[in-house]
C-alpha positions in Angstrom: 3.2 -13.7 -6.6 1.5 -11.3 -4.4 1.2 -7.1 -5.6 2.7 -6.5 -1.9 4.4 -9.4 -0.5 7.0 -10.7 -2.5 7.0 -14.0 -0.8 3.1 -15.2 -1.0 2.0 -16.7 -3.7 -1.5 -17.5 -4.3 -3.3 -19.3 -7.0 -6.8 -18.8 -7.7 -8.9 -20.9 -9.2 -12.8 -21.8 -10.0 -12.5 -24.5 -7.3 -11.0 -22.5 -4.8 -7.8 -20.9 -3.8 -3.6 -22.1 -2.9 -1.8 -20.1 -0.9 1.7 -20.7 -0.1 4.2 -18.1 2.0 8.3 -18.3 1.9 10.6 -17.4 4.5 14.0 -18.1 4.1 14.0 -22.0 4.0 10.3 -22.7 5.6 7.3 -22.5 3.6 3.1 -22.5 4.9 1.4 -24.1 2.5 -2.9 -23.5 2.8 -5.7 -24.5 0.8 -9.1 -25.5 0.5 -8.9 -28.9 -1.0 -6.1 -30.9 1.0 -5.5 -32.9 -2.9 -4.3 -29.8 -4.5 -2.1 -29.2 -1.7 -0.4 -32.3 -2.1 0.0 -32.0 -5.4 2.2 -28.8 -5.3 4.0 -30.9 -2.1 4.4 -33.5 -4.7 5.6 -31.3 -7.2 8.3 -29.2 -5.0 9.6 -32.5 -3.5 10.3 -33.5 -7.0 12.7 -30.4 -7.5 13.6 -29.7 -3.3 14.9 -31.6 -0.7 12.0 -30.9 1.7 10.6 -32.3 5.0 6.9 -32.3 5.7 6.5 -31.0 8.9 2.0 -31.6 9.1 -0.3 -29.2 10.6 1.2 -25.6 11.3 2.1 -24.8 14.9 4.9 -22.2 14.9 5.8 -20.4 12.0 8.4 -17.2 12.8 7.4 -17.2 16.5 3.8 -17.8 16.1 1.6 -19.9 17.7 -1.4 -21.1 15.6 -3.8 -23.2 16.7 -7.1 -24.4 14.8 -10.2 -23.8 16.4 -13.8 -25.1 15.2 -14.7 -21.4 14.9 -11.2 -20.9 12.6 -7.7 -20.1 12.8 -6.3 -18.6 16.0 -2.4 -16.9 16.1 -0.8 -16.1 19.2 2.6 -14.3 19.7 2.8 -15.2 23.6 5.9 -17.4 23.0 7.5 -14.7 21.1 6.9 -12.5 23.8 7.9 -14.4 26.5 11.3 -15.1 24.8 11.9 -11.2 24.0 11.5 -10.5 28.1 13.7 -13.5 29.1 16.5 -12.1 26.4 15.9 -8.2 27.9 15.9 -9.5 31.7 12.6 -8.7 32.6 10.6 -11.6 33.0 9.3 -10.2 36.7 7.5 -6.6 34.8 3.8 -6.0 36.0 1.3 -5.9 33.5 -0.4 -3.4 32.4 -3.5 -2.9 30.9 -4.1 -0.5 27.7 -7.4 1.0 26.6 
């Protein structure tokens, strides 16, 4: 378990690192070797009813999307959803320095 965030859990290892996050009843799992990854799936499906969901595209009102160059997140969505809820969809932007 992670020093400051009691709901990452990493595993390090001389092959490479596991890290998996917890939020209520969804969990991001992320690796470097897609075989240990399925292993722990394995494992946790044993002891949990679970549904594999694939790739990551949303997790808490993120968007993430895999790039060649990396991972990107996006909270646009999120956003989008928070003005429809307050009733101001039609606001100008603005930009900050």
């Amino acid at each position: 378990m992670s020093k400051s965030n009691n709901s990452l859990f990493i595993q390090s290892e001389s092959k490479g690192q596991m890290l998996i996050i917890i939020y209520v009843d969804d969990l991001v799992m992320g690796g470097e070797h897609i075989a240990d990854i399925n292993n722990i799936k394995m494992l946790l499906s044993g002891k949990f009813e679970m549904k594999d969901m694939k790739e990551l595209h949303y997790f808490l009102g993120i968007e993430v999307i895999r790039t060649p160059d990396g991972i990107m997140i996006y909270q646009r969505h999120y956003i989008l959803n928070l003005l429809f809820k307050l009733g101001i969809t039609e606001c100008k932007l603005f930009t900050t320095p």
